[in-house]
C-alpha positions in Angstrom: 82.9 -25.8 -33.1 79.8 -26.7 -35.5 81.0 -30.1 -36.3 80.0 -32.5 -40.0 78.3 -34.7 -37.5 77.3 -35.3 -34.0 76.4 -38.7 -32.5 72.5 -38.6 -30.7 72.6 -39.8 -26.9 70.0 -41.0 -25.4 68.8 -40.0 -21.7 71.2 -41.4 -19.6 69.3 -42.4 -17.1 67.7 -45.1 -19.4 71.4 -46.2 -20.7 72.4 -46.6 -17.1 69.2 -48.6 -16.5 70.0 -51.0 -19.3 73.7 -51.5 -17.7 72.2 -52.3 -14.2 70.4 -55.3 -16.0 73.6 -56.3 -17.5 75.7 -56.4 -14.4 73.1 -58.3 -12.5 73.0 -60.8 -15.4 76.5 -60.9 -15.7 76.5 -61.2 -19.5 78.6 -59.0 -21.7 78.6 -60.5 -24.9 78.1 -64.1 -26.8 74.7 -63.2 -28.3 73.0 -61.6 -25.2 69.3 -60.7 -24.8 70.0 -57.4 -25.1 71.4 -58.4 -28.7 68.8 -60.9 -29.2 66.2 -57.9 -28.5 68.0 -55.3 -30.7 67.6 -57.9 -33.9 64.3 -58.5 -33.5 63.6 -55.1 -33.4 65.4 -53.8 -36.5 64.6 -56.8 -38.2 60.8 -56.0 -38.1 61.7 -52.7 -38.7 63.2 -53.2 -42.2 60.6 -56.0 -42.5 64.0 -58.7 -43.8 63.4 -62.1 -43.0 67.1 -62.3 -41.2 69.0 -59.5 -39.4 72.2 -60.0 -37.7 73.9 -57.3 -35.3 77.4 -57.3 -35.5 80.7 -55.4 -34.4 81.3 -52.4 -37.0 80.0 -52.4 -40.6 83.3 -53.5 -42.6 83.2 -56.7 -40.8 79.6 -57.2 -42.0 80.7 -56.5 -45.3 83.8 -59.2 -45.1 81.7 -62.0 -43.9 78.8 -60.9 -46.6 81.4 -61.5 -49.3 82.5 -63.9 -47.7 79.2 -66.2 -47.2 78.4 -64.9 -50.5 81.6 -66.9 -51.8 82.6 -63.8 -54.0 85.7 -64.3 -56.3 87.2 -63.0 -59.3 86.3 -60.0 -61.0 83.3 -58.0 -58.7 81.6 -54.9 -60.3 81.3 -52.2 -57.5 81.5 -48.2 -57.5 84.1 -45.9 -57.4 82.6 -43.7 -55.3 82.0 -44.8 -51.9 83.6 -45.0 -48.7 87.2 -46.9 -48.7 85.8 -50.0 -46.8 83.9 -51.6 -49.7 86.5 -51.9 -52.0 89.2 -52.8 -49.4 86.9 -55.2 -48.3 86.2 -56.8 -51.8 90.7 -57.3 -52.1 90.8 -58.2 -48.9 88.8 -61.3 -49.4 90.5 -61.4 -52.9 88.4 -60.2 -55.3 89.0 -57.7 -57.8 87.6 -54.7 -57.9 86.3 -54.0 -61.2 84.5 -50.3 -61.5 81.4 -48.8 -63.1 81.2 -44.8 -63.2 78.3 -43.6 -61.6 75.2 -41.5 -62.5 75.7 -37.9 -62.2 71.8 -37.3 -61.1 72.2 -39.3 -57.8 75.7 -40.6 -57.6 74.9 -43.9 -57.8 76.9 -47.1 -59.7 75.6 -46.0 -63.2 73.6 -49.6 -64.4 73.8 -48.7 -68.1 77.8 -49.2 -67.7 77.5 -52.5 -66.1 77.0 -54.8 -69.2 80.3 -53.4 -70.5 82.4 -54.6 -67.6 80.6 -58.2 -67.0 83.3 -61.3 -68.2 83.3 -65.0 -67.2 85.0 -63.9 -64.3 82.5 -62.0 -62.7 80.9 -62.9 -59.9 78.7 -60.2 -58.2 77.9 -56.5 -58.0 78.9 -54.5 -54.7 77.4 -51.5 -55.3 76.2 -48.5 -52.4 73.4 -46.7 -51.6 74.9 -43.2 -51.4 74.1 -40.8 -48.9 71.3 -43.1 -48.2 69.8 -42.7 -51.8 68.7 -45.8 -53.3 71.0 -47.3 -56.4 68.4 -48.5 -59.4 67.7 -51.6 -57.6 65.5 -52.9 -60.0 67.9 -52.7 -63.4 70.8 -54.2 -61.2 68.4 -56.9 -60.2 67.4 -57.3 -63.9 70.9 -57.6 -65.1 72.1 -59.8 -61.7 69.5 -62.4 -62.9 70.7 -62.1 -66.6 74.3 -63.2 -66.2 74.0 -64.9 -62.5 75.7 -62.5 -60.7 74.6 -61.9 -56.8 74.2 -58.7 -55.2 75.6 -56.8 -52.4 74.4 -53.6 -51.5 77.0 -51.3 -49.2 74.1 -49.6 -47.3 76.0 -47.9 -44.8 74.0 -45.1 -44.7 70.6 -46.0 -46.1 68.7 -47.2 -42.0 65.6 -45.5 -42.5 65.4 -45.2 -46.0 63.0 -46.7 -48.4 62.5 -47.1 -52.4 58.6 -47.5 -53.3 57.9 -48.0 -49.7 60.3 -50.9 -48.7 63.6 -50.7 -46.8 66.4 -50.3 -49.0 68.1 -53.7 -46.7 65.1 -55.5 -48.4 67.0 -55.1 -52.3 70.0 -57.6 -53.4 70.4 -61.0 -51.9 72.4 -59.1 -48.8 72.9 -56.1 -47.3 75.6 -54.3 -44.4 74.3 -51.6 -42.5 76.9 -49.4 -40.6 75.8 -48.4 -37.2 79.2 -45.9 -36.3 78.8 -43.0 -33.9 78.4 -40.6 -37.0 75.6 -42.3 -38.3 71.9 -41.3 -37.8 71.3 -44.5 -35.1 74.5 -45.6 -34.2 75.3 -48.2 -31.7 78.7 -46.5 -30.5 80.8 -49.1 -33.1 78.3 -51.6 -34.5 77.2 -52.8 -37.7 74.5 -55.3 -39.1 73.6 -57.6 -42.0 70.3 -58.0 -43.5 69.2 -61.0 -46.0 66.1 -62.4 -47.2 67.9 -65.6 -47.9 67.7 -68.6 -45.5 71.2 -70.3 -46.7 72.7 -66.7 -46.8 71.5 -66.0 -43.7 72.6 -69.5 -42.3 76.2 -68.9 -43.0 76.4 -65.6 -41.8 75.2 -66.5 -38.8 78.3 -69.3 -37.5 81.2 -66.5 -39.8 80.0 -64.0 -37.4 81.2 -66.4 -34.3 84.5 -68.1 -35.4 82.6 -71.1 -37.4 80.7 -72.6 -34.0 78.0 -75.6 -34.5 78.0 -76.0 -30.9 81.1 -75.6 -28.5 82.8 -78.6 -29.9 82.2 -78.8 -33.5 82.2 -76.4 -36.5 80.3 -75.5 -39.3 83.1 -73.9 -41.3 85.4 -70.9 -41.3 84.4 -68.1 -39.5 85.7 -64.5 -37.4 84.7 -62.8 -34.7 82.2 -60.5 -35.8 79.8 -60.2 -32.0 78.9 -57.1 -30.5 78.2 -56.5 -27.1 75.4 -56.0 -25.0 76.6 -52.7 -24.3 76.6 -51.8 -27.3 73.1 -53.0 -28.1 71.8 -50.8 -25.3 73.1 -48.0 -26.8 71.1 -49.2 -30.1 67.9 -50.1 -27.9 68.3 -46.9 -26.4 68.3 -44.7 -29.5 66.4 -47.4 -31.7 62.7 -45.6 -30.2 63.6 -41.9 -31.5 64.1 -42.9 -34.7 61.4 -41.2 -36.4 62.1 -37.9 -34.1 66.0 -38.1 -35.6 64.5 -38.0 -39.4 61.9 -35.8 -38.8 64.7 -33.2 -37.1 67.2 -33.8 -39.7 65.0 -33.2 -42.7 63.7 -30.0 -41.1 67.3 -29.0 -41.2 67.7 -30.3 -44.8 64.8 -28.4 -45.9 66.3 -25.3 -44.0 69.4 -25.3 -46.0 67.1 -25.9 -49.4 65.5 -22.5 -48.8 68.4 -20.8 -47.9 70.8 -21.7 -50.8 67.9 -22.1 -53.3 69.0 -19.0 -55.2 73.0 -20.4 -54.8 74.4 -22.3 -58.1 75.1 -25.3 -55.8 73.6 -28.7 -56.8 71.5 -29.3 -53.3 70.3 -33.4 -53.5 68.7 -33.5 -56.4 67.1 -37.1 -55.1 64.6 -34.8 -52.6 62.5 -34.6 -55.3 61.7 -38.7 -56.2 58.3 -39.8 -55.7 59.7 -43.4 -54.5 62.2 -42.6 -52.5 61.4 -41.7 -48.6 64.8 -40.3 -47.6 66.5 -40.9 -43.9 68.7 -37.4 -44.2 71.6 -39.1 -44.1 73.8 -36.3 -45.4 73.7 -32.7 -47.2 76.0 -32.9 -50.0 76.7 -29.9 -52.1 78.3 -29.8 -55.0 80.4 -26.6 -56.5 81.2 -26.0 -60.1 85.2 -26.5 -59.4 87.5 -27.6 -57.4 89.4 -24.4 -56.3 86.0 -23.0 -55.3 85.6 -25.8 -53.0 88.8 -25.8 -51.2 88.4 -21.7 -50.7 85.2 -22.2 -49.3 86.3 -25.8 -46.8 89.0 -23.2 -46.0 87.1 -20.3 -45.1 84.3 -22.4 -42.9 87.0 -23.9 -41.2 88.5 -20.4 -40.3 84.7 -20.0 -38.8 85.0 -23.3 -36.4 82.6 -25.3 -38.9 84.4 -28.3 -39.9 82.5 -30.3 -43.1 83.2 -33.6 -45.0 85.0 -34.0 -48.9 82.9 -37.0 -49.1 84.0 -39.2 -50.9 87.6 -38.1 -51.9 89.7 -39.3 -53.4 87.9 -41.8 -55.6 88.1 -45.8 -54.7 89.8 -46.6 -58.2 92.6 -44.0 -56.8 93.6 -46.4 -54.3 97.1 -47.2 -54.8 96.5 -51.4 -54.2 94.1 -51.6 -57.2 93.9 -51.6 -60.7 93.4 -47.9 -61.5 90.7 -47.3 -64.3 90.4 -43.7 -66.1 87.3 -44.2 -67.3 84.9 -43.0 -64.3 84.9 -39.9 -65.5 82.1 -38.4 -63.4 83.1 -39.9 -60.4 86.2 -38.4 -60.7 84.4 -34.9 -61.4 82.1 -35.2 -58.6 84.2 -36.1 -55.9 86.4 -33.3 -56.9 83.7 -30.8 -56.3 81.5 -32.5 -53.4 81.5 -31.6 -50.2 79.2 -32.6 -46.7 77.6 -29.7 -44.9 77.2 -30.3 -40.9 74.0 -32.3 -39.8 72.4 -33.7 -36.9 69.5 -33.8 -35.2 70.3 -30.4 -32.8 72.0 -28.3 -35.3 70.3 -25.0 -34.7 68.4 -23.0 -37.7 71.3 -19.9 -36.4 74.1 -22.3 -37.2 72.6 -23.6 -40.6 72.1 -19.7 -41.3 75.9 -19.0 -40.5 77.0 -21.9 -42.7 75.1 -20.5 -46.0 76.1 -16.7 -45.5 79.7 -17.9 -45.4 79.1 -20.5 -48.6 77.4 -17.6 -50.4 79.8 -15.0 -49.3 
């Protein structure tokens, strides 16, 4: 079975090392040093001013809006995963959508004037496949009409736009760090801000509101990981580079071999700005029908891929659905994940193509 994704696991030896420390300190959780150490560390490494490590990535995202003090009407993507518009109507905000740019997939920032009224209060939009949205004309048009700025970057650790982090754009920023993605802390997630009152409130939401163990700032959730889980992060946090570096080999591997193939192959390779993390190897076909023969016919083969993202989020039957993303709708149609990680062999990347082009 060749897989969309496998997760990286680091020697275990080390992990076990890590959990010998824990049960002699006898701390599992409540903001340990191992979780202390692991937001230092990424911190630096997005070079943010604040970093917070916290249980899964849609809770970063509900206590971002949340500390944000989103309401109303929010301008956000249609295509992206499900968690960042159930997360917008979970805190109840409505979901207002902008189509996206065909070239990159990206919330389209030429649609996003048409769509702003009094009662909007932020952009939520996502870095896709790790592929940075224009950050600077969503910045231009958040400090027009005083809108803040989310970013869903889920899938955009490691990636940069003119040589900063992409967690360094919008006034926050949630990072997913699930088993599937390229540095994963088993289930874990984090938020990234440059701003100190930002940064302030999300750091009492993320432990039920505490000042203190008698006295409360304000509302607040659970949102703490573990310090197992931040093992597994410190762990796997060192190989980093070695996970891109193998990953883009692969990328480039499947360039070459369906280079003659009419399949759109991440047309964002080719930006000078943008260093890439090889998040994901989206293709996409010129229909539907082709698609679905060709998911059906790897999967006949053991090699299970990713329609990513279907259906599209203004299709969800709890908001307000809006015909107008067009090329949303067209791409998600016809898109479709290959399998990639950081062992995937050049014999299984080779099987993969001969059954596409077949």
């Amino acid at each position: 079975m060749i897989n969309v994704t496998k997760s990286y696991l680091p020697d275990l030896k080390k992990y076990v090392s890590y959990l010998e420390g824990i049960w002699q300190s006898g701390q599992l959780t409540s903001n340990g040093p191992l979780v202390l150490e692991l937001e230092e560390k990424i911190k630096n490494y997005l070079g943010v001013k604040h970093f917070y490590f916290l249980n899964n990535g849609t809770t970063a995202l509900l206590i971002a809006i949340k500390a944000a003090g989103l309401s109303g009407e929010v301008i956000t993507t249609p295509f992206s995963y499900v968690a960042t518009t159930s997360s917008l109507v979970w805190q109840g905000c409505k979901p207002v959508f902008v189509d996206i740019d065909s070239s990159n997939y990206t919330i389209d920032p030429e649609k996003i004037r048409d769509k702003i009224t009094p009662a909007t209060t932020a952009i939520v939009a996502t870095h896709v496949f790790g592929f940075p949205c224009n950050v600077e004309e969503i910045d231009e048009i958040a400090k027009e009409f005083n809108l803040q700025v989310i970013y869903d970057a889920a899938h955009a650790f490691g990636a940069e736009y003119k040589n900063k982090s992409l967690l360094s754009f919008g006034d926050i920023s949630v990072l997913s760090f699930h088993a599937t993605k390229l540095f994963h802390t088993v289930e874990g997630g984090g938020i990234a801000t440059n701003n100190d009152e930002l940064a302030h409130k999300v750091s009492y939401m993320r432990n039920f509101g505490h000042k203190g163990q008698e006295d409360f700032y304000g509302i607040g959730i659970n949102g703490k990981s573990s310090e197992l889980h931040a093992a597994m992060g410190l762990c796997i946090f060192p190989h980093i580079k070695e996970i891109i570096s193998k990953r883009s080999a692969i990328c480039n591997l499947y360039n070459i071999l369906l280079k003659e193939f009419q399949l759109l192959t991440k047309p964002f390779f080719r930006s000078n700005f943008v260093t890439y993390n090889y998040s994901y190897y989206p293709v996409l076909f010129n229909d539907e029908d082709i698609l679905i023969d060709t998911k059906i016919r790897l999967e006949m083969a053991g090699i299970n891929c990713r329609r990513y993202f279907y259906p599209p989020l203004n299709r969800l039957n709890y908001v307000e659905n809006n015909l107008e993303n067009s090329v949303s709708d067209s791409i998600s149609k016809r898109i479709l994940c290959l399998p990639l990680y950081h062992d995937l062999t050049a014999a299984d990347v080779k099987l993969i193509c001969s059954i596409i082009i077949k």
